[in-house]
C-alpha positions in Angstrom: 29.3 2.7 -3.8 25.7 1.2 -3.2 24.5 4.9 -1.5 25.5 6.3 -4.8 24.0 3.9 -7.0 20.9 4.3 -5.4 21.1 8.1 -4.7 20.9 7.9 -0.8 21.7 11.7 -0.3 19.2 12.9 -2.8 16.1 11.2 -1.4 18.0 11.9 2.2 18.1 8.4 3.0 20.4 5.9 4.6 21.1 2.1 5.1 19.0 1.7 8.6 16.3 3.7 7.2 15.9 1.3 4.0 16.7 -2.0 6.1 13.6 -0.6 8.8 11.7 0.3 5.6 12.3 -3.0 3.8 11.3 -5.1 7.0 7.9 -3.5 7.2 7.2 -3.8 3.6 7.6 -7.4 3.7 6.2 -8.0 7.1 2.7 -6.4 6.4 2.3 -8.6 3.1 4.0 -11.9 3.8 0.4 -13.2 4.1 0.2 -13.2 0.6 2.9 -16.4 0.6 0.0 -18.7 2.6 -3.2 -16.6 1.0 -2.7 -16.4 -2.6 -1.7 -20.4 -2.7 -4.7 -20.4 -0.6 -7.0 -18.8 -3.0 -5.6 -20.3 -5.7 -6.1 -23.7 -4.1 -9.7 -23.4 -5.0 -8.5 -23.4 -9.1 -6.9 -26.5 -8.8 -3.4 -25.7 -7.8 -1.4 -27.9 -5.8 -0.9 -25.4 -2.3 2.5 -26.3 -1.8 3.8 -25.5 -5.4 1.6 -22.7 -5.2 3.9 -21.3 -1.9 7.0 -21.7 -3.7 6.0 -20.0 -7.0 4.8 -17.0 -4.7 7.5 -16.4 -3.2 9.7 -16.8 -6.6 7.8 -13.9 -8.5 7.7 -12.0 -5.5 11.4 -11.9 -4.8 12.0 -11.7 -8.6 9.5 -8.8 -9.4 10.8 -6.6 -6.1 14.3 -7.8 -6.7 14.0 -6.1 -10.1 12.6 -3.5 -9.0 15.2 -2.4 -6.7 18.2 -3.4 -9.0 16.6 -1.7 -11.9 14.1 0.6 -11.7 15.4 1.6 -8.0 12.1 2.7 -6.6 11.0 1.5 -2.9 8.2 -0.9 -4.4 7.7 -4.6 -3.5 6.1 -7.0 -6.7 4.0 -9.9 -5.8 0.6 -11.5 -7.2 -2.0 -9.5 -6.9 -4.8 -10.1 -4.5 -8.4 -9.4 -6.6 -6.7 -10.7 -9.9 -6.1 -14.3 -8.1 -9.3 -14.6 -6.7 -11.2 -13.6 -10.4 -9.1 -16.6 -12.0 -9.8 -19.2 -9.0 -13.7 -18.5 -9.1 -14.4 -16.6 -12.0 -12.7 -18.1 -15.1 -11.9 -22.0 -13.2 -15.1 -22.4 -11.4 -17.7 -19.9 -12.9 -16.5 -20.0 -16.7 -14.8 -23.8 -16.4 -11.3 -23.1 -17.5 -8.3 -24.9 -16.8 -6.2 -23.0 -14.7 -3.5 -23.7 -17.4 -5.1 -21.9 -19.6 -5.5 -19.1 -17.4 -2.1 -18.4 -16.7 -1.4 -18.8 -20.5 -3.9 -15.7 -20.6 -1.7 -14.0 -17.6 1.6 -14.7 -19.9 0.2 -13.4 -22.7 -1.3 -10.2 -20.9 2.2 -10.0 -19.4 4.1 -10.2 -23.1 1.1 -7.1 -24.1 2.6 -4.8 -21.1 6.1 -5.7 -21.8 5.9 -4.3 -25.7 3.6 -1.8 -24.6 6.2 -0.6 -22.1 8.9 -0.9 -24.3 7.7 1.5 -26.7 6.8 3.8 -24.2 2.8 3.5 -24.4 2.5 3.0 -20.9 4.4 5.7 -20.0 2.9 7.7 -22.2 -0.7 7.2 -21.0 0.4 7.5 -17.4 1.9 10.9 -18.1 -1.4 11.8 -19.9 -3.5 11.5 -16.5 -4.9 14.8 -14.8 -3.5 15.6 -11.2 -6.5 15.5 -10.3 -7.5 11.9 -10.8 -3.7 11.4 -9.6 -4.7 12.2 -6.3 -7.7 10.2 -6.4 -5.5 6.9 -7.1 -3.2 7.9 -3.7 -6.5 8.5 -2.0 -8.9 5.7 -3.1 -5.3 3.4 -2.3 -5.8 4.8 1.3 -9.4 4.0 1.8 -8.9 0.5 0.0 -6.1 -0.4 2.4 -7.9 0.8 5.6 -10.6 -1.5 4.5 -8.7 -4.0 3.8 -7.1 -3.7 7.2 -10.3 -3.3 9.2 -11.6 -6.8 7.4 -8.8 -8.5 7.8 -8.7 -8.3 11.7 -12.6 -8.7 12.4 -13.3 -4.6 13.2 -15.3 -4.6 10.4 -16.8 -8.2 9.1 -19.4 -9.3 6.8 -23.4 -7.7 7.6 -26.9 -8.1 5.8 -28.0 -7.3 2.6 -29.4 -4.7 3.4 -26.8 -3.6 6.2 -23.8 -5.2 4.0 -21.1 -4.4 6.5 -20.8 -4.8 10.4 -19.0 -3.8 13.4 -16.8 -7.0 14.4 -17.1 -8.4 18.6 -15.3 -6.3 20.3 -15.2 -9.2 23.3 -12.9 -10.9 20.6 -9.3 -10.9 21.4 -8.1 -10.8 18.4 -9.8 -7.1 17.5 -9.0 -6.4 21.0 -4.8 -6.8 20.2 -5.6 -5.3 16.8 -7.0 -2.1 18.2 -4.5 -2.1 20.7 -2.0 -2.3 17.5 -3.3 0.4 16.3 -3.1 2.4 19.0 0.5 1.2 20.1 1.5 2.2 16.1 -0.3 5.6 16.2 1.2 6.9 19.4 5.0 5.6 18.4 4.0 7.9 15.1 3.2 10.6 16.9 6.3 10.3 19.4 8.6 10.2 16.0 9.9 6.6 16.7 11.9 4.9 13.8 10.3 1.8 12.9 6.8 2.5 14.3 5.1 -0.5 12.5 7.7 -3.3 12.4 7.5 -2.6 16.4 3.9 -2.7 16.3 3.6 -5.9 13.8 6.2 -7.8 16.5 4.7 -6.1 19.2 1.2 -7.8 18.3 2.7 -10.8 17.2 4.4 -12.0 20.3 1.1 -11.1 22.6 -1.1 -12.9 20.0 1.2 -16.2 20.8 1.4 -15.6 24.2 -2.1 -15.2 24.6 -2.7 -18.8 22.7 -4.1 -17.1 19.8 -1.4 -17.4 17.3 0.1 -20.6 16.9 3.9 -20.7 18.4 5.8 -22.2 15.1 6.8 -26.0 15.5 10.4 -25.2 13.7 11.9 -22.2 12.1 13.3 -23.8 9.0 11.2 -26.2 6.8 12.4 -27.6 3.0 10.9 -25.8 -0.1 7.9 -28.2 -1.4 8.3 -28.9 -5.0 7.7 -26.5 -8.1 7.1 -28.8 -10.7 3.4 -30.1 -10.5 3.0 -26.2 -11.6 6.3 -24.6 -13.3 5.7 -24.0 -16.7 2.2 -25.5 -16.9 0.8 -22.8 -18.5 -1.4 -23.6 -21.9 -1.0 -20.6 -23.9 -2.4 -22.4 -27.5 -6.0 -22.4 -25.3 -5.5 -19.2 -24.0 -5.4 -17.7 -28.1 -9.4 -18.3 -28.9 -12.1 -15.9 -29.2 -14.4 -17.3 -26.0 -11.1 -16.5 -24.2 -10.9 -12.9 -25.6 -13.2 -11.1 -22.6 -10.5 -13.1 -19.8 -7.2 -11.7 -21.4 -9.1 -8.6 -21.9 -9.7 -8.2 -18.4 -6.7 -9.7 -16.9 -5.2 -6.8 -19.3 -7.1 -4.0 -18.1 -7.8 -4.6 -14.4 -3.7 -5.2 -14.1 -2.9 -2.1 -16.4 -4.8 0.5 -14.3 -3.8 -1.2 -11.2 -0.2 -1.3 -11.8 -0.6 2.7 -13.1 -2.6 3.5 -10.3 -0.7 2.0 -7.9 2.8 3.4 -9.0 1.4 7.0 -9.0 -0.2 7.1 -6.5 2.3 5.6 -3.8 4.9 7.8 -5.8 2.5 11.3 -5.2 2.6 10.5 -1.3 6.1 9.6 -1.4 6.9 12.8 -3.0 8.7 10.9 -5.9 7.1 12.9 -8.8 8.7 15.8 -10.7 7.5 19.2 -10.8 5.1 18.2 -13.7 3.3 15.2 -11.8 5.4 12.5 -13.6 7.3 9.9 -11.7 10.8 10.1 -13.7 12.0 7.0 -15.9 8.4 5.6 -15.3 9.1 2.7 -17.7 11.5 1.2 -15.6 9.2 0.2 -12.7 6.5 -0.7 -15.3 8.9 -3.1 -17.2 9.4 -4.3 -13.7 5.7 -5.2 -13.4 5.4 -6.7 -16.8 8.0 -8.9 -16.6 7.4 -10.4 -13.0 3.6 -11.2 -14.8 5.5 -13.3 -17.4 8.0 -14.9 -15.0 4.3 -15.5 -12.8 2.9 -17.3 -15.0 5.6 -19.4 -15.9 7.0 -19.9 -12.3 3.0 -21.2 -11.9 0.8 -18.0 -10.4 -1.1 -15.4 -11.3 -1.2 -11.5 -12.2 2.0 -9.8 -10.6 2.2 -6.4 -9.7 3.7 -3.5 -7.5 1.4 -4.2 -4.1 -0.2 -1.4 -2.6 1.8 -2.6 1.1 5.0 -1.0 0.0 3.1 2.0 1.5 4.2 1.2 4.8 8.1 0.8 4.1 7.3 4.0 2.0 6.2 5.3 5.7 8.9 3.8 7.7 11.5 6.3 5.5 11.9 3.8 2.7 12.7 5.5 -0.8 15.4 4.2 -2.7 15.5 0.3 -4.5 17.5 -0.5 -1.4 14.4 -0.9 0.1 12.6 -3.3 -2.4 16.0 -5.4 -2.3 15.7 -5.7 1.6 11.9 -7.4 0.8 13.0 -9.3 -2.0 15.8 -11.3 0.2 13.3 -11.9 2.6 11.0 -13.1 0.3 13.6 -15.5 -0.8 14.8 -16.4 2.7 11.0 -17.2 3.5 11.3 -20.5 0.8 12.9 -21.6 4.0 11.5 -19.8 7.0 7.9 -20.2 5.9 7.0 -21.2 9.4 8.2 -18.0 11.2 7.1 -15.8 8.5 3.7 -17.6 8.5 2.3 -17.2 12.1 2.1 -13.6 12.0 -1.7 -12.9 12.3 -4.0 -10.7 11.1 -4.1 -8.9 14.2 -0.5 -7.6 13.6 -0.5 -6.7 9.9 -3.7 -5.6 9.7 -3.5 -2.1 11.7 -0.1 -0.9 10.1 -3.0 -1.0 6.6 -5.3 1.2 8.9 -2.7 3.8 9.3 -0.9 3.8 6.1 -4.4 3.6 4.5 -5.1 6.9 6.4 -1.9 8.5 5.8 -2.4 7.8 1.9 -5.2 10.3 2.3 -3.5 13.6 2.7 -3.3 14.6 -0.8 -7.0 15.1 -1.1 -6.1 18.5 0.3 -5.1 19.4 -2.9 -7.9 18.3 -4.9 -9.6 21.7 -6.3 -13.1 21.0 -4.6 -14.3 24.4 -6.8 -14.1 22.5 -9.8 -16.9 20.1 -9.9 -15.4 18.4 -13.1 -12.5 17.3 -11.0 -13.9 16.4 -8.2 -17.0 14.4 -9.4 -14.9 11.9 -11.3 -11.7 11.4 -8.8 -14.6 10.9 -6.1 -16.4 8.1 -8.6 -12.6 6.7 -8.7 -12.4 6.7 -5.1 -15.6 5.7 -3.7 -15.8 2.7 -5.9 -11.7 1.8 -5.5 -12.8 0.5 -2.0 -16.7 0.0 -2.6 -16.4 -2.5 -5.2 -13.2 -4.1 -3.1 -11.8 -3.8 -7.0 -8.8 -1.0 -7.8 -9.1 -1.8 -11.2 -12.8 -1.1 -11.6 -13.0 2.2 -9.7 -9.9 3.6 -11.9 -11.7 2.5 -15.2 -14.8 4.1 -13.7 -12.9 6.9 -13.2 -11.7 7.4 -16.2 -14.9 7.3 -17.8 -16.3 9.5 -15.4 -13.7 12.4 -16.5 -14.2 11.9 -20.0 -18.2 12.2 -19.6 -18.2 15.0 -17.6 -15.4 16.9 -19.4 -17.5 16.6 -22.7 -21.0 17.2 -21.7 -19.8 20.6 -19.6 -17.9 21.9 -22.8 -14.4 21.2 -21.5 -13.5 18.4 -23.8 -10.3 20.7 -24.9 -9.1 19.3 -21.1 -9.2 15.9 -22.7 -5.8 14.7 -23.2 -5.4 11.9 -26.4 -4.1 9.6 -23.6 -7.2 9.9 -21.8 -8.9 9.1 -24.5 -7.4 5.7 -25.2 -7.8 5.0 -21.1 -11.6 5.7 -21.5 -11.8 3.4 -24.3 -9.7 0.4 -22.7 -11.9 1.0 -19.6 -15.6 1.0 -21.6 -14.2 -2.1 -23.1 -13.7 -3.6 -19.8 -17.2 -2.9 -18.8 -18.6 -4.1 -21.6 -16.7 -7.5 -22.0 -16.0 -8.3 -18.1 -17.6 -11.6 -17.1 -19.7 -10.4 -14.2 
């Protein structure tokens, strides 16, 4: 019954496959239940609230997902988003963290009639393959940055040197390179389950070796939601010197969301014959409701997360898959200290090779067409540059539109396009840099 529903034989699939797939996915972004609490800590919001509404929108977004839109993606709160409403709009701009989430529902009710009525799909249907691949590539560079950051190979320089190579007498990038490695050749040797056995791998040397903490207890008592459920002030959210935060919570969670779904769907081979990823409203309705239940539950910006590329790796590609996170999700309400004490060190290189596996469709980018290539690379480059997906997209989009017109192709302009270059020129002109 469930292999029909969710079309096992057609994406030749099967329940080990999705369980191995689903593992990984929620293994390589469980940090996001102590980060984003973390990062939102800094707004104001009680951390251990903060846990507990992470995990609710993430298991109810990728439980969604998988029930309805049956696609292999996991929904959580987005990491960028939760970081520009803790220092951007609560300690730069002196908002109430309230009223940001009442900007996040509202932004969340915007996506929900625009996906409704088929906008969304319709705009994501207008974009040129070309900048398609871009999203699946500049994904893949983002993550592999991410990755290398997160585990020290890559850390903080100068200004005028702005990145540096980590200390490689550290054991910590020591067990993370040996991750890599471990993951890589398992790859290459075909093993099912390469990453969850590099991600447990690391994880047990890392406490062995003193360097991850060995959890106290397995089970621990969910703290209390209410200091933050349904605290959002939507009334202060509704005022003009608010207008440039919804905008951008709007845009930067539109693109990334579009972005995202296409170009995890282009590597997973999900898209039809014309580019388009079938019944795209379904996943996107997914999306826009998990930002509404977000910001009611008491976080920020949800959205499909670029780590469901890994389960996408491991074989996953039905909504079995995102129903295997989802439960975990939920069971980590009460196993937060297991799920918790896997380091850096262990989720960081599965990032590094997904992120370089996400790459491959570049070899399909037309590089003898310098009107293609000049914009998907702006979208690229600046997709991991500016540690921003949202901004390189926009940029992209731009960047097509400019180019297109100025070398008499503006006939290649589709009116989708269009309305994507002007949401992104209003984002750079209203975003509170």
């Amino acid at each position: 019954m469930l292999k029909n529903y969710f079309r096992f034989e057609q994406y030749n699939t099967n329940y080990k496959q999705e369980i191995i797939a689903g593992f990984t996915t929620f293994l390589t972004m469980a940090y996001i239940i102590i980060v984003n609490p973390k990062i939102l800590e800094a707004a104001g919001i009680p951390f251990g609230p903060s846990m507990v509404a992470t995990i609710l929108s993430a298991f109810f977004g990728t439980f969604l997902m998988g029930v309805y839109a049956k696609r292999p993606f996991a929904i959580a709160p987005y990491m960028g988003e939760n970081a520009f409403i803790a220092y951007t709009v609560v300690k730069v701009l002196c908002y109430s963290w309230q009223t940001a989430l009442g900007a996040i529902f509202i932004s969340g009710v915007l996506f929900t009639i625009l996906t409704l009525t088929k906008v969304r799909g319709w705009l994501a249907n207008a974009i040129p393959e070309s900048l398609k691949i871009a999203f699946s590539v500049g994904i893949g560079f983002f993550l592999a940055f991410i990755g290398l950051n997160d585990t020290g190979i890559v850390t903080l320089g100068t200004p005028g040197a702005p990145v540096h190579v980590g200390n490689f007498h550290d054991i910590n990038i020591l067990l993370a390179m040996g991750g890599f490695l471990l993951i890589g050749i398992l790859m290459i040797k075909k093993i099912n389950g390469s990453i969850i056995i590099g991600i447990i791998a690391v994880t047990i040397v890392s406490m062995i070796t003193g360097n991850s903490p060995v959890p106290e207890s397995v089970i621990s008592t969910p703290p209390d939601l209410s200091p933050v459920f349904l605290k959002l002030d939507i009334p202060g959210a509704l005022t003009w010197g608010f207008f440039s935060v919804i905008l951008t919570v709007f845009v930067l969670d539109f693109v990334d969301t579009m972005g995202t779904l296409l170009g995890l769907s282009y590597k997973a081979k999900l898209l039809d014959e014309k580019g388009q990823l079938p019944e795209i409203e379904k996943p996107m309705l997914c999306d826009a409701l998990s930002t509404i239940a977000g910001a009611l539950f008491g976080t920020t910006t949800c959205g499909v997360f670029i780590e469901s590329a890994t389960g996408i790796e491991s074989g996953g590609r039905t909504g079995f898959t995102a129903i295997v996170t989802a439960v975990l999700f939920l069971s980590a309400l009460f196993f937060a200290p297991l799920f918790s004490v896997v380091p850096p060190s262990a989720y960081g290189p599965p990032l590094i090779i997904v992120g370089m596996l996400m790459m491959s469709p570049i070899k399909n980018l037309n590089f003898d067409d310098l009107t293609e290539v000049i914009p998907a690379f702006t979208m690229i480059a600046l997709m991991s540059f500016t540690y921003n997906l949202g901004i390189g997209m926009t940029a992209g989009f731009l960047t097509y539109i400019i180019v297109k017109t100025v070398t008499g192709k503006m006939n290649e302009i589709s009116g989708g396009m269009w309305v994507l270059g002007l949401f992104s020129l209003l984002l750079f002109v209203f975003y509170p840099y």
